[in-house]
Structures are given as C-alpha cells and as structure tokens.
N, C-alpha and C positions, 0 to 999 in steps of 0.2 A: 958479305951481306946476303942474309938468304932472300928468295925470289916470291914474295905473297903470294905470286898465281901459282907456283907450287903445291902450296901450301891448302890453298884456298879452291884447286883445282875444278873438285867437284861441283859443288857454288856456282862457281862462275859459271861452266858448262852448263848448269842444270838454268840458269837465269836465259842465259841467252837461247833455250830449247825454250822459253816460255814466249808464244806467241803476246802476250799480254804485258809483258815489263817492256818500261820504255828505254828506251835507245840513245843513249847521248853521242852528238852529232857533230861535229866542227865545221860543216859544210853549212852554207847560207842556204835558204829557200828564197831563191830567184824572185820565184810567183810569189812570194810573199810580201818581199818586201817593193814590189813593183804595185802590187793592189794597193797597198799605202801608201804611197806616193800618188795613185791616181786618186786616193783618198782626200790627202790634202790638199790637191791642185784642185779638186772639184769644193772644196770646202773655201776656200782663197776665192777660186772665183765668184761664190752664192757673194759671198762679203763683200769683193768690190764693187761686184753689179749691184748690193740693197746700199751699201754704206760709199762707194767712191774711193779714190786712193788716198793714201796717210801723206799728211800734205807734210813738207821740208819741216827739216828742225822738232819732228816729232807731233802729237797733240798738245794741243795747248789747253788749260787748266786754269781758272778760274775762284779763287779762293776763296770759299765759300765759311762763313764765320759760325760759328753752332751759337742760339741764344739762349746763354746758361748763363743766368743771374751771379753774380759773383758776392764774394766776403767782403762787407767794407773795410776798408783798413780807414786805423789812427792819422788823423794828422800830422802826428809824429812820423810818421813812416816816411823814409831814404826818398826824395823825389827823383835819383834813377833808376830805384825798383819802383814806384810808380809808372815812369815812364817805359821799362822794361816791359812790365807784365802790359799795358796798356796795348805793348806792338801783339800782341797775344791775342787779343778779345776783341770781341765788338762792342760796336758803338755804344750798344747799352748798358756793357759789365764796364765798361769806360765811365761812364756816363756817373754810373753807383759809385764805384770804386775811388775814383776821384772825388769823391763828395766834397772834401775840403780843399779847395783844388791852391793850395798856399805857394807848389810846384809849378803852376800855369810854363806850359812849353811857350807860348806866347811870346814869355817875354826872356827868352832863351838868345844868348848870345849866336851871331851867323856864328860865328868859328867854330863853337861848340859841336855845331854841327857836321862838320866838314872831317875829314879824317883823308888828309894825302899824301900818305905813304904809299912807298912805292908797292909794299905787297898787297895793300890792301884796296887798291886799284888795280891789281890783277885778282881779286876775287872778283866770282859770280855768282853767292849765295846769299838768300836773303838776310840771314844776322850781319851781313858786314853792308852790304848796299843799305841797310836801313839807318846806317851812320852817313849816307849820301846827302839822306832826303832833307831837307835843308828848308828852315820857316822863312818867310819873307821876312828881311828888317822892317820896313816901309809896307805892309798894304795898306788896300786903302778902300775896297770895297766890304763897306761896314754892316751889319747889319744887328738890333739889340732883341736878342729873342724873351718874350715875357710870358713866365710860365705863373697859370695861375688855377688854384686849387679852392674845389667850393665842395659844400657839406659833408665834408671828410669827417670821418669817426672821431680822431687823435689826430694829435700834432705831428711833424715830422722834424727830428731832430738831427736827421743826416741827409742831405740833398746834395746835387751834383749833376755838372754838365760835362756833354765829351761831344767832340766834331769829328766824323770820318771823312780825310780823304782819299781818293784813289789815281792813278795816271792811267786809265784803261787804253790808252796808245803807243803805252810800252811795256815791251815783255822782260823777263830772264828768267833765266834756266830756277827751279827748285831742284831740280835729279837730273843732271847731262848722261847718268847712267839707266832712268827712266825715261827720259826723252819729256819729260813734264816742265811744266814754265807756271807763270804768274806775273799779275802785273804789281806794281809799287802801289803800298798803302800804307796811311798813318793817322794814327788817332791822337786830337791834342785834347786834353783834359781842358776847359775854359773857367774864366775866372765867374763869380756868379757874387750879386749883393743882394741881401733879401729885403723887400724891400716892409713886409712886414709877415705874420703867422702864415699868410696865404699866399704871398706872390713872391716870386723872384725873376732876376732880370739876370742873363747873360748878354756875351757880346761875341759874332762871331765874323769873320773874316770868306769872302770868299776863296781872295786870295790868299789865301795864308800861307799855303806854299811857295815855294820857286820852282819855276819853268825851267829847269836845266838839261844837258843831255850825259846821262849818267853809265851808258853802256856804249858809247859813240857811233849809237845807229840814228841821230837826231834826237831833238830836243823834247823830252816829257812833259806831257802838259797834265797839270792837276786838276781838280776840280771838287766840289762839295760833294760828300756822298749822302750827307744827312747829320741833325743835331738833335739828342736824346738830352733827355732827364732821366735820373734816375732816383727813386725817393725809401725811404724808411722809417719808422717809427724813430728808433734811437739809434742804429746803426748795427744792432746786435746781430750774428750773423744768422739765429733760429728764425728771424723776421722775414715777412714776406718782403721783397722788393717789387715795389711798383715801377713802371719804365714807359714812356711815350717818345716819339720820334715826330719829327717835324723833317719832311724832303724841302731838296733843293728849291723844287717849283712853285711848295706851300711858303718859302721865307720868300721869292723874288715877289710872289705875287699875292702876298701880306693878307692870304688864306689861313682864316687857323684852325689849327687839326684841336681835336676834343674827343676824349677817350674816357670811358666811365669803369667802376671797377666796383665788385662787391667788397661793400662795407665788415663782412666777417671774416676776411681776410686780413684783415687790421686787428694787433701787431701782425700777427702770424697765420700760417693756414693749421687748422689742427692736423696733427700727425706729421707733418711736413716741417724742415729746417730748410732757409732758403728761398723760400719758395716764389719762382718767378712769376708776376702777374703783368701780362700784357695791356689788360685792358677790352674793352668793347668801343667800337668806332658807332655805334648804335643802341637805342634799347627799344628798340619799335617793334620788335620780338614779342616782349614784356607785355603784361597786363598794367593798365595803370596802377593800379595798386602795389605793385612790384619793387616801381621803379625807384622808391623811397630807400630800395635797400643797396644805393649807387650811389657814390659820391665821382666826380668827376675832376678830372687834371684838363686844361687848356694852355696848346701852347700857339705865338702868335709871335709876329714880328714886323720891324719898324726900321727901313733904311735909313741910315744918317751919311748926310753926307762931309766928305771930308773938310 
C-alpha cells in the first residue's frame, strides 16, 4: 500500500508552513473546559438562589385543559368512545359532546370500573389509573342544576351537561422519565330532561366519586371541579357552540351565574366552523341600545335532600 504523505509530500509541508491553517489537535484545552464548568456552577447557583432547590420526586404539573369547543357527536355513538374522548377534554367539550347523554357514567356499574389484574396494578400511567377511578354506587349529596335560556335568536336542538372532577391530594407520575406528575381527573357526561324550548334541569352529585387509595400512598379524596352546559343550534359541527359553567361555590350556595352571548353568532359565526362562544358575565360595557343584540343562558341550583 503506497504512503499518501509520499505522495502528497509537498501539500502537506506547504499547509503546515502556513501560519494561517488550522491545526488539528487531540489534546484537551484545560482552560477551557474549566471556564465552563465555572460557567455552569455560576449559572446553577443564579437559579437556586432566584428559584430554590428542585424538590423530591421531580416538578410537579398540573393539567391544564385547552377550551376548544368540540364536534357533537350522534346519539348513536359507542358510549366507551364517549366516555374515552371525554377523559380527553374539558368540562365544556364534555359538556357539548355529550349532548344526548343516553351513556350517563352515573349509572355505570362499580365493577365496571375497577380493573384488578395483577399488571395493571403495577402501572403508573394515566390510561390505565383512569380505569381506577371509580363512581360511587350510593351518593347522596344531590344537587338539580336548572339551566335556563331567555331571547335567544333560534332553538337549540342539541344540549348537554358534563361534571369535572378532580383529587388535587394526589399525585402520579405522567413521564418517570421527565420527572412530571398529575393529579386524577374525570368527567361524567350527566343525564339532562328538558323541561320545555327554554329550560333544562340536570342533576349532579357531589359525591359522585369514591374516596379510595389508588397508588398506596393514602386515600384520594375527590371533589366537584365545576358543571357546564353546553348548547347548539342542531348539533352541526360548522355551528357555534355556546358553553357556561357553574363552580362548586355558585351550586352550594344556590348563586346563579348568567352569561350573555351575541345573538349573530346563532347558528354559526361567519367564516368560522366550530366556533367556541364563552359568553359575557356582564353587559354594562354596552350602551343600552346594544344590549338588545344578547340573548342570555342562566344556570342555578337547588339541593335535594336524600
């Protein structure tokens, strides 16, 4: 095999006479890589002293729900893909989506819920803990939410309610390999009778879940996060959806929230398929003259006792 630098003799010599051509090196720069390292130590420490140390078990993370109005679906539709997409969404794409709510988890057998095999008791991700979460047989803290619609444009031909709840007292891992967590949530689609063009009555549960301890670091306690409506013209999915929510503290203490929405947004918004309408909590903004272009949803409730 002949020898390149033979060959190449000249070349080479004439490169390495150039004070200007760089030099390849196998030797480490000491000083170099000691300046970055005092680089990150002084970087490490700005952070501990503004932010504190990273506390056991990683940051913990809070699951934050995006509100993007969803597709209504048929009555017809699988009430486990119902209740599937439902773990998905918030309260309010719950709330729509379940318009026909014929599914009601309500009235969902305990077993159904439970899944106690032995591998699936050594998971710690949320698609299989959320076959944990378990509805009460027996509650008993009732309460009938009355949702009621005054000078609306058109009818509403697809309505629906949905309850979120949460265990904010207990954590599990989302990423053991991000160090991220979350606590248990679940939304039940509720059943809803109308009671004529303008009003409809659900019924929701405070306790609707069970109290159990599902990672055996103690017992999760549940709690009401809040109960939406969510409404539409005929159900089509170019239509606007309209949506209100009613908290925990407006059903105990039989405050009712009242939300007003412009009337050209009924069916649909122009240009827009979908399109999500929250509402105004006020119209004191408004000129009176205005105010005539709002129609108004109220929702209210009434404890029964067992």
């Amino acid at each position: 095999m002949r020898d390149p630098t033979k060959q190449t003799g000249e070349s080479v010599v004439g490169k390495e006479s150039n004070p200007c051509s760089p030099k390849a090196t196998t030797r480490r720069d000491v000083s170099h890589d000691q300046q970055l390292l005092r680089d990150v130590a002084s970087i490490n420490a700005r952070m501990l002293q503004a932010y504190g140390p990273v506390p056991a078990g990683g940051l913990p993370t809070v699951a934050k729900l995006k509100p993007i109005f969803p597709t209504l679906h048929s009555p017809k539709t699988d009430c486990e893909t119902k209740k599937d997409d439902a773990m998905k969404l918030n309260s309010l794409v719950v709330a729509a989506s379940l318009a026909l709510t014929a599914c009601a988890p309500m009235s969902e057998s305990p077993n159904a819920q439970r899944n106690d095999s032995a591998a699936e008791a050594r998971e710690t991700d949320s698609p299989s803990l959320r076959h944990k979460f378990r509805v009460n047989p027996n509650p008993r803290r009732r309460y009938d939410i009355t949702m009621m619609i005054e000078d609306a444009p058109g009818p509403f031909g697809d309505v629906g309610f949905g309850a979120q709840y949460d265990a904010p007292d207990c954590m599990y891992w989302t990423s053991k390999f991000a160090g991220t967590t979350s606590s248990p949530m679940r939304i039940l689609g509720l059943p809803m009778k109308k009671l004529d063009d303008n009003t409809y009555v659900t019924t929701v549960y405070l306790d609707a879940m069970l109290d159990e301890d599902y990672y055996g670091d103690g017992v999760c306690h549940w709690q009401l996060t809040g109960v939406t409506g969510g409404l539409k013209a005929t159900g089509s999915y170019v239509e606007t959806g309209f949506g209100i929510d009613i908290s925990p503290q407006s059903i105990a203490t039989r405050e009712p929230v009242t939300k007003y929405f412009w009337k050209e947004r009924y069916p649909r918004e122009e240009g827009y398929d979908n399109f999500p309408d929250f509402g105004s909590r006020t119209l004191e903004k408004l000129s009176p003259d205005k105010r005539s272009e709002y129609f108004s949803i109220t929702m209210d409730s009434n404890e029964l006792q067992p």
